[in-house]
C-alpha positions as CSV (number, residue, x, y, z in Angstrom):
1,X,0.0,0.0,0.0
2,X,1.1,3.7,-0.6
3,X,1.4,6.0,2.0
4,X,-0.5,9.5,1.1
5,X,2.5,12.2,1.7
6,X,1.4,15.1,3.8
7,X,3.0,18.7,3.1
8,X,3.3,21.3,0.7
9,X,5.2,21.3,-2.8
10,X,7.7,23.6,-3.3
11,X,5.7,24.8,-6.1
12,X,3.3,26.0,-3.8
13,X,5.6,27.2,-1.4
14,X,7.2,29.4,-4.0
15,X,3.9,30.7,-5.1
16,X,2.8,31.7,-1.6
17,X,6.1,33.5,-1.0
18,X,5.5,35.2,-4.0
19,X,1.5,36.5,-3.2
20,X,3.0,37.6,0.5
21,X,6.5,39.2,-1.2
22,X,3.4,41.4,-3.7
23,X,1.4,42.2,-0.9
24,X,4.2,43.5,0.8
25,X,5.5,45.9,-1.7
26,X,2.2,47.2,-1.6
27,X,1.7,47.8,2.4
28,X,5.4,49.1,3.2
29,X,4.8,52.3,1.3
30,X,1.5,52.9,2.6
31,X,2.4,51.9,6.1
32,X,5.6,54.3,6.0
33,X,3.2,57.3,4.4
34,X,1.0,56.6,7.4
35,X,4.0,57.1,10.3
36,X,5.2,60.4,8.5
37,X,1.3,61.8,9.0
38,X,1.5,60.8,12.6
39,X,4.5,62.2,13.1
40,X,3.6,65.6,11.6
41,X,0.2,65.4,13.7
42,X,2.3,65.5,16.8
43,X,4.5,69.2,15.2
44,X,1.2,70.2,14.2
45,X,0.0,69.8,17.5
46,X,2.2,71.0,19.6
47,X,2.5,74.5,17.6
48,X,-1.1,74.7,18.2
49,X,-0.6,74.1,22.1
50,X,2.2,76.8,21.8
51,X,0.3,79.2,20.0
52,X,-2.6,79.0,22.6
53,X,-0.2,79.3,25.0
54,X,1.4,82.1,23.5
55,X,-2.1,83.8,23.4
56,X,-3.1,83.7,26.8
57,X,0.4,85.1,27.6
58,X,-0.1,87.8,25.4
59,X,-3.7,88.3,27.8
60,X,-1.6,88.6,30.7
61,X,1.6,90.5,29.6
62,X,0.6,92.5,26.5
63,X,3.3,90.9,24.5
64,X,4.6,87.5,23.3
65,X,7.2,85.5,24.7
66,X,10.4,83.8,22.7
67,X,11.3,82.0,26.1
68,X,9.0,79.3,26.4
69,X,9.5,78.7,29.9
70,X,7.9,81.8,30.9
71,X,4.6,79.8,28.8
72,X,4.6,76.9,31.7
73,X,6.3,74.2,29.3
74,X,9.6,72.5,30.4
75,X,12.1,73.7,27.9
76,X,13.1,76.1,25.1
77,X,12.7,75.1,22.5
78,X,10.0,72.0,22.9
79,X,11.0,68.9,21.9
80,X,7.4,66.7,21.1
81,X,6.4,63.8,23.2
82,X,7.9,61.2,20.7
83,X,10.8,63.7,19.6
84,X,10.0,64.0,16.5
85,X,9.5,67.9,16.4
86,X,11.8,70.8,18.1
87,X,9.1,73.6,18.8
88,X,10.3,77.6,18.7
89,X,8.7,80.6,18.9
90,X,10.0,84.0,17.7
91,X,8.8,88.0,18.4
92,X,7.4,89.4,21.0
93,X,5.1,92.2,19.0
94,X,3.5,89.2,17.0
95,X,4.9,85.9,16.5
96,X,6.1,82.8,14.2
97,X,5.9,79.4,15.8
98,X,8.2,76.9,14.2
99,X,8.0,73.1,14.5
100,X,11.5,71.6,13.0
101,X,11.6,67.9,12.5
102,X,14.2,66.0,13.5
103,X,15.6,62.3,13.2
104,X,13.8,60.0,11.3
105,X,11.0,62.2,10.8
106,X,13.3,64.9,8.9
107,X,14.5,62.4,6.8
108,X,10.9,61.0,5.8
109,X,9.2,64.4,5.4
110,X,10.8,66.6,3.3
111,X,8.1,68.2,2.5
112,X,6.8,69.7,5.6
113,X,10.4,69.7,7.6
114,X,9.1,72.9,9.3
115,X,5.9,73.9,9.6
116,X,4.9,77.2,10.7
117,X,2.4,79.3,12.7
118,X,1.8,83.1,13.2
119,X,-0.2,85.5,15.3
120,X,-2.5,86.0,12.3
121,X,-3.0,82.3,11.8
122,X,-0.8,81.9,8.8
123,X,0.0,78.4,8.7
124,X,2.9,77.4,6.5
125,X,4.3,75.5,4.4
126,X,1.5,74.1,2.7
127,X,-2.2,73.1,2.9
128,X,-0.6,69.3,3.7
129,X,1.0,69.8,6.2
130,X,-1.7,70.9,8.2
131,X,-3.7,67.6,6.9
């Protein structure tokens, strides 16, 4: 009598390396778009926290701050939670909020390596950035 062999071919193996290898390339870009956009909600973020900041200051003081220290946060200039933005802010008559990226994120987002903020709500670079 025969014996029925249990297992896969390497045929089939091959052809199921193949189907995850194509998904693959499709995911990693998609999945590497989606930690840039995280990463710039965080600068986003934070100049938004800054800029509220800056405005109840302003309240208070009838000026802006560069030091922001004298805003309650822990150092100048912020560095985010996950580090991926150093946070700035410059005048004292009106002011320019910068987010700089840094590590990784600088390196992945070229496009939106600062983003910006100002008293008049200019927000800068671009519309995408701000996404």
């Amino acid at each position: 009598m025969m014996q029925k062999v249990k297992g896969f071919t390497l045929i089939e193996l091959m052809i199921t390396v193949a189907i995850v290898g194509i998904l693959a390339s499709i995911a990693y870009p998609s999945y590497i778009d989606y930690i840039t956009k995280s990463g710039r909600s965080e600068g986003v973020a934070a100049v938004m926290r800054v800029a509220n900041l800056q405005e109840q200051f302003y309240l208070d003081n009838r000026s802006y701050t560069t030091d922001l220290t004298a805003l309650g946060l822990d150092a100048s200039p912020l560095v985010t939670e996950h580090g991926h933005y150093s946070v700035a802010s410059a005048g004292t008559t009106t002011f320019t909020i910068t987010a700089t990226a840094k590590g990784n994120q600088a390196s992945r987002d070229s496009t939106c390596a600062t983003i910006t903020l100002t008293h008049a709500g200019v927000k800068g670079p671009s519309k995408e950035c701000w996404k």
